[in-house]
N, C-alpha and C positions, 0 to 999 in steps of 0.2 A: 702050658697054654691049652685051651678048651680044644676039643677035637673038632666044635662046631667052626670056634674061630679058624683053627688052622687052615678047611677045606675052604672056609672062606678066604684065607691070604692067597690059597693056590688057585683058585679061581680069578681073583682080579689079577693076580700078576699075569696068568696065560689068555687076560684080555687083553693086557698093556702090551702083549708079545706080538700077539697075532694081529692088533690095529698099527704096530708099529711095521711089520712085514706088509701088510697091505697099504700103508701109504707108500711106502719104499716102489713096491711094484703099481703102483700108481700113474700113469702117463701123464708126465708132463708138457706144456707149451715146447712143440721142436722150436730150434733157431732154423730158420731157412735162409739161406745162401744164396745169392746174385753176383754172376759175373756178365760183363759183355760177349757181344755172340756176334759176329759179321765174318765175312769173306773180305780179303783184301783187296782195298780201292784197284781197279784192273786200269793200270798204265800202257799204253802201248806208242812205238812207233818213235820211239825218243832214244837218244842216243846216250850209252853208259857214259860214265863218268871211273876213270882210273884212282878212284880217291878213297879212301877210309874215314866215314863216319863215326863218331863215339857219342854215346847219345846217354847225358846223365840222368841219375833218377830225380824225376821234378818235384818240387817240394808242395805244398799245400798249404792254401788258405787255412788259417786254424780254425773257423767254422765248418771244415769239411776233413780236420785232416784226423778224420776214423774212417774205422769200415762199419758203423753203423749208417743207414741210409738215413739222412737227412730231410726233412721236408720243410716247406712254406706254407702256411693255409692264413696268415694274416702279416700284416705291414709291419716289416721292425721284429719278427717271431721265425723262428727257427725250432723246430723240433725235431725229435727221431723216432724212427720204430724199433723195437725190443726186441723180438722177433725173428725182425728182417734186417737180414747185412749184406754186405758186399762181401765178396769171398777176400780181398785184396784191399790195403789203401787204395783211393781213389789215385794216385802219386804215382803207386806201383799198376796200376792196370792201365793208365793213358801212359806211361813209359813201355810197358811192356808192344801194346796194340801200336804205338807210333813208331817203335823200332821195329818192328814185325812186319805194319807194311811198309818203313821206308824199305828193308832187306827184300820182302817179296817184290816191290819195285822192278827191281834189278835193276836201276839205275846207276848203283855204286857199287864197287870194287868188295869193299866190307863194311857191316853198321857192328858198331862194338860196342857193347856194354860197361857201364860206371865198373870201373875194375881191371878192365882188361890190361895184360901188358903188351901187346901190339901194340906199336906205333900207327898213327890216327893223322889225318890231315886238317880234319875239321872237328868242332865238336857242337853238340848243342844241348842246350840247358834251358829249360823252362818252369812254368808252374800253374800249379791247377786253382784256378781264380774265383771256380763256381763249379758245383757236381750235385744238384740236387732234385727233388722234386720241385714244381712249382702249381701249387695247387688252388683252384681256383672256383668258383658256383659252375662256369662253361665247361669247364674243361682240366685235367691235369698233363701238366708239360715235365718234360725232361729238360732241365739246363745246363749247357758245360760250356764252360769256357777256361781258355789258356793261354797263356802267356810265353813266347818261345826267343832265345836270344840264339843266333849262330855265329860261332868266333872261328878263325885261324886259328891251329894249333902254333902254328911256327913263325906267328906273325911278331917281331921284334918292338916293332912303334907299337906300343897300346892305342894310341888314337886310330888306328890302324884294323886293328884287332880284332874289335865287332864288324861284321859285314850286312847284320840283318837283324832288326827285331819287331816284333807283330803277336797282335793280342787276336784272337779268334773266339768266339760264342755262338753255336747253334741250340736254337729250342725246338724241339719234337713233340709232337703232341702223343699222349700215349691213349691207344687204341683199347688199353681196357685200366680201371680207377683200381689196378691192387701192383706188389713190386715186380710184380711177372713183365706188368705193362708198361711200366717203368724201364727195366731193363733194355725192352726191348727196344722202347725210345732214344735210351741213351747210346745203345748201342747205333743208332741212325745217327747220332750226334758225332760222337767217335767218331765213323765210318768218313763223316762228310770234312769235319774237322782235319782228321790223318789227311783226303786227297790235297787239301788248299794248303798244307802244311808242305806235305812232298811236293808240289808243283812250282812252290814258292821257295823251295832250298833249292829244286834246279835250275829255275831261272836265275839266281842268283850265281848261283857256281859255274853257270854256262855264261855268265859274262866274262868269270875270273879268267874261264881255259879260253 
C-alpha cells in the first residue's frame, strides 16, 4: 500500500475515534423526576380508634398507569412528556401519602401495608381514576381523582362486608405552566383529597364502635 495512502487510512480512522468519544461525552436531555411534597392533613381533638388498618396498593386507570406524566391540551387526547416523570406509579404515590397520613393521624391503633402478616381489622382498596395535567388557553390544572372501598376484615356475611365506598376529585390550579407547577398542584390535590378520605373512614368506624 502507498505510504501516501496509509497516513491517509490513519488519519480518517483517528477522526472516526475522536467524533465517536466526543458524542459519547456529549450531554444529553436529563430525565427529571416529580414526586408529591405536603406535610400531613393536621387532625386534632378526635378520639383514637383500637383498630388496625391495612391499606392495599390501588390499582390505576390504564391511561395513567406509568410514571410518565400525562397531559390534556385537547378533547378526546392524552399525551406525555419524555423528559418529565413521576419518581413512582401514580398507584404507588397516593397509597404510599394516604397511608402515611392515615398513620400520622393517629387516629388508629396500626395502618398496615399490602403484605403485612399482622392481623388487620379493616382494610381499604381503592384506585386512581385520574392523575393528570389538564391543560387549557386560561390556565393549567392539576387533576386527581380516586376511588376508595372500605371492608371488615372478619366480616362473615359478604353483603355485610363493604361498610363504605366514595369516589373523590380535586383540580388545582398550578401557579407556574412547567412539571415543577404541576407537582406542586397535585400535591394540594393529594393533601385535600388524604383529609375528606381519613375523616370519612372515622365517621364511619365511629358508628361501628
Amino acid at each position: 500500500m502507498d505510504r501516501h495512502i496509509k497516513i491517509f487510512c490513519l488519519f480518517l480512522s483517528a477522526c472516526f475515534f475522536v467524533g465517536g468519544c466526543t458524542s459519547l461525552k456529549e450531554p444529553r436531555n436529563k430525565i427529571q423526576y416529580y414526586t408529591l411534597e405536603y406535610a400531613s392533613p393536621g387532625i386534632t381533638g378526635l378520639q383514637s380508634f383500637p383498630v388496625a388498618l391495612k391499606v392495599e396498593r390501588f390499582t390505576v386507570a390504564p391511561a395513567y398507569n406509568t410514571n410518565r406524566i400525562i397531559y390534556r391540551d385537547k378533547s378526546f387526547k392524552r399525551d406525555e412528556y419524555f423528559y418529565y416523570k413521576w419518581r413512582s406509579n401514580p398507584g404507588d404515590l397516593v397509597t404510599y401519602f394516604l397511608s402515611r397520613d392515615i398513620r400520622d393521624s393517629g387516629l388508629f391503633k396500626a395502618v398496615l401495608p399490602q403484605g403485612s402478616g399482622f392481623q388487620y381489622s379493616y382494610v381499604l382498596e381503592g384506585s386512581v381514576d385520574e392523575f393528570l395535567e389538564w391543560d387549557s388557553e386560561q390556565a393549567w390544572d392539576a387533576v386527581l381523582s380516586i376511588s376508595i372501598t372500605l371492608m371488615a376484615a372478619n366480616e362473615p356475611d359478604v353483603s355485610k362486608r363493604i361498610l363504605f365506598q366514595k369516589s373523590y376529585s380535586e383540580k388545582k390550579a398550578c401557579t407556574q405552566k412547567n412539571p415543577e407547577g404541576l407537582a406542586q398542584a397535585m400535591s394540594l390535590a393529594m393533601a385535600e383529597i388524604s383529609r375528606k378520605v381519613i375523616m370519612d373512614i372515622y365517621l364511619v368506624l365511629k358508628d361501628r364502635t
